[in-house]
Steps between C-alpha positions, in 0.01 A plus 500: 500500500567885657163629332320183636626570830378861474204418394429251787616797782273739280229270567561412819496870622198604367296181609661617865391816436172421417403293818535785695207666599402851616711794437879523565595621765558926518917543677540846648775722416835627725336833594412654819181266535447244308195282399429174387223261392367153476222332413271279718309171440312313707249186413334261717323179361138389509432409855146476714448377853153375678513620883182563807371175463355398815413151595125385458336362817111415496380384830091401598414473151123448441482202250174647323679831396783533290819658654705773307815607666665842286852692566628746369850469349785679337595385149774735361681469148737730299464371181406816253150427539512427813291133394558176700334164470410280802484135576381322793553141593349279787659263707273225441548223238574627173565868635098484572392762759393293766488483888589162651538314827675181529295228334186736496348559163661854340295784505500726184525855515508772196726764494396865284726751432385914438763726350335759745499525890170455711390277276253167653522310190717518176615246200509146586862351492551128419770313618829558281336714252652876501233822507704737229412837431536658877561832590675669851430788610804469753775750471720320763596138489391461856165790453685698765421779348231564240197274530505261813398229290422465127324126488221308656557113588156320540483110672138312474396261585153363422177392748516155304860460651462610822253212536722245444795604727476334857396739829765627742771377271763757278567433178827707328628535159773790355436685197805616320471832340747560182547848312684523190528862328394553162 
């Protein structure tokens, strides 16, 4: 029973001693001076943040040209690769990207995203579905320093659709914008 008991506490110390990480600390000696040392570790986990989105107003539209609204936003991850995917949801039935007034027929839109700034058109995103495979450029989760911006958001919406919307009348819809690191 004594050597079991030994054994256990031999165990039991070296699986202690073996969860801790880093050097051990250094313990100065009784001198004149004396110096010490310790080790420091720091993590942070996987974390990305969408900010400078501006709401989209288009006013006067001529319903024989299609209308393009693009901002510039800031899309920051700090994942190792800095990658992040985006999806983007509607408020219309089914998450569709629509515009809508009271019992007036919805009005479709499209939404584009470009993994670059300054950008007037960019990969189409459908409703729900993630864009993987993004990139930021931002070195600050809120591009306060670095690059202003490191994304281009692009709203459509077609000639066809314009048509069928009713004069002197706003239609409104929200898009949701969601950004998950990879």
């Amino acid at each position: 029973m004594r050597l079991m008991t030994q054994m256990t506490a031999a165990l039991l110390g070296s699986a202690l001693l073996s969860t801790t990480a880093g050097a051990a600390p250094t313990q100065g000696t009784l001198g004149a001076t004396s110096t010490g040392s310790i080790q420091i570790n720091a993590s942070v986990p996987t974390r990305v943040r969408i900010s400078g989105l501006t709401d989209v107003t288009l006013a006067n539209l001529d319903p024989t040209a299609n209308a393009v609204a693009a901002q510039n936003v800031c899309v920051w991850s700090n994942s190792s690769t800095r990658g992040y995917r985006i999806t983007a949801t509607g408020s219309g039935t089914g998450n569709a990207f629509t515009l809508a007034n009271g019992a007036l027929s919805a009005v479709p839109y499209a939404v584009e995203w470009g993994g670059s700034t300054g950008l007037s058109s960019g990969t189409a995103l459908s409703a729900g579905a993630p864009l993987p495979g993004q990139v930021s450029t931002a070195t600050r989760a809120d591009c306060s320093a670095g690059p202003a911006s490191s994304a281009s958001l692009i709203v459509r919406l077609a000639a066809a659709d314009l048509q069928q919307m009713s004069a002197a009348t706003n239609y409104t819809g929200t898009l949701t914008l969601l950004v998950a690191p990879e």
